[in-house]
C-alpha positions in Angstrom: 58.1 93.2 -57.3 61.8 92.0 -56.3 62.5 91.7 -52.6 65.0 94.2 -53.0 63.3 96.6 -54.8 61.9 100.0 -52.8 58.2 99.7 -51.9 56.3 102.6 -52.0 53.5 101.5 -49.5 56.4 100.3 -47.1 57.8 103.7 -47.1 54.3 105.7 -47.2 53.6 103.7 -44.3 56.7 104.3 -42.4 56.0 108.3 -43.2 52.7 108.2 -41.4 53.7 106.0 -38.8 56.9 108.1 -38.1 54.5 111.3 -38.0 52.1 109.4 -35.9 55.0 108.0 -33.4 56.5 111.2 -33.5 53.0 112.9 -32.6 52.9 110.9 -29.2 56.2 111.2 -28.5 57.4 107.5 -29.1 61.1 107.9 -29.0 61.0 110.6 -26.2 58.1 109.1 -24.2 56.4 106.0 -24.9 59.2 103.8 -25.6 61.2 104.3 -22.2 57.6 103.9 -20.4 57.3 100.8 -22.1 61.2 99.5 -21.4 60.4 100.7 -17.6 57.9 98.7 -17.1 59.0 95.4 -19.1 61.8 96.1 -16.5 59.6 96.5 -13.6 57.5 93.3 -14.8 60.3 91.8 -15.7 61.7 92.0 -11.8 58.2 90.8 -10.5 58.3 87.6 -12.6 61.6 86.1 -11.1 59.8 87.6 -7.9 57.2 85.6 -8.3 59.6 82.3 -9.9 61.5 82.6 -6.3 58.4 82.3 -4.2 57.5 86.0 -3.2 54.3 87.0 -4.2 53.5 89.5 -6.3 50.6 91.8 -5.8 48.9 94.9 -6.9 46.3 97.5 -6.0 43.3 98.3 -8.3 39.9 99.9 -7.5 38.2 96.7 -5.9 41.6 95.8 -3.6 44.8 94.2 -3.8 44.9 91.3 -5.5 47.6 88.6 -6.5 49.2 88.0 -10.3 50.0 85.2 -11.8 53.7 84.7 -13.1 51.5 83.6 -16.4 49.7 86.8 -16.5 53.5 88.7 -15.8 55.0 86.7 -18.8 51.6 87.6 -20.4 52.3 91.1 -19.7 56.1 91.3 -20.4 54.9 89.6 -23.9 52.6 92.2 -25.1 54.9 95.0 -24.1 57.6 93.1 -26.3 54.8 92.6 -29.5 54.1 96.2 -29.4 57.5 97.7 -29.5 58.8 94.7 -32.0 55.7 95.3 -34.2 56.8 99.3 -34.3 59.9 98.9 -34.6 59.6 96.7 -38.0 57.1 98.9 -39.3 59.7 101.7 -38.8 63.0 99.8 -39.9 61.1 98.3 -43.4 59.8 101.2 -44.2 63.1 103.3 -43.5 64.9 100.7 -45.5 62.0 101.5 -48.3 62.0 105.3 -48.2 66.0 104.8 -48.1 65.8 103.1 -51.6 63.2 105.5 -52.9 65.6 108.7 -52.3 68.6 107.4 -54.1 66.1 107.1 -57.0 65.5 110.8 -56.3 61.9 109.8 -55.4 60.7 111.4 -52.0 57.3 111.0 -50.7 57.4 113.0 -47.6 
């Protein structure tokens, strides 16, 4: 298959992850949590860089992180969404393609 040729799997698997995202609320929800707390994290790691440290509580007491496990942190967060969001984007592009065909799969 051409590069720019629609991909039916691309776009069958942008319809179930669009469903899926917009079962939990992705765009309304789970995306600004996510943005919140890279922005939080974020904040905390040139915290940390400038000297101040940077704790938190959990259930055995209050412990110290690392500015690795912060960048650790902020890097997951920024997989995640970047992972979704290509999912999303190729297969929008594919389902796109497949509808000026006059193919839908939906």
């Amino acid at each position: 298959m051409k590069p720019s040729q629609p991909s039916f799997i691309d776009a069958a698997k942008a319809e179930d992850l669009d469903s899926l995202l917009d079962h939990i609320a992705w765009a309304d929800t789970v995306r600004p949590a996510l943005l919140r707390t890279r922005d939080a994290l974020t904040q905390q790691l040139v915290d940390s860089t400038l000297g101040l440290p940077v704790q938190t509580k959990t259930l055995t007491g209050t412990i110290e992180i690392t500015r690795e496990q912060l960048a650790g942190k902020i890097y997951g967060i920024n997989y995640i969404m970047t992972l979704f969001e290509k999912l999303l984007s190729k297969g929008e592009v594919a389902a796109k393609q497949l509808k000026e065909l006059g193919i839908n799969i939906s």
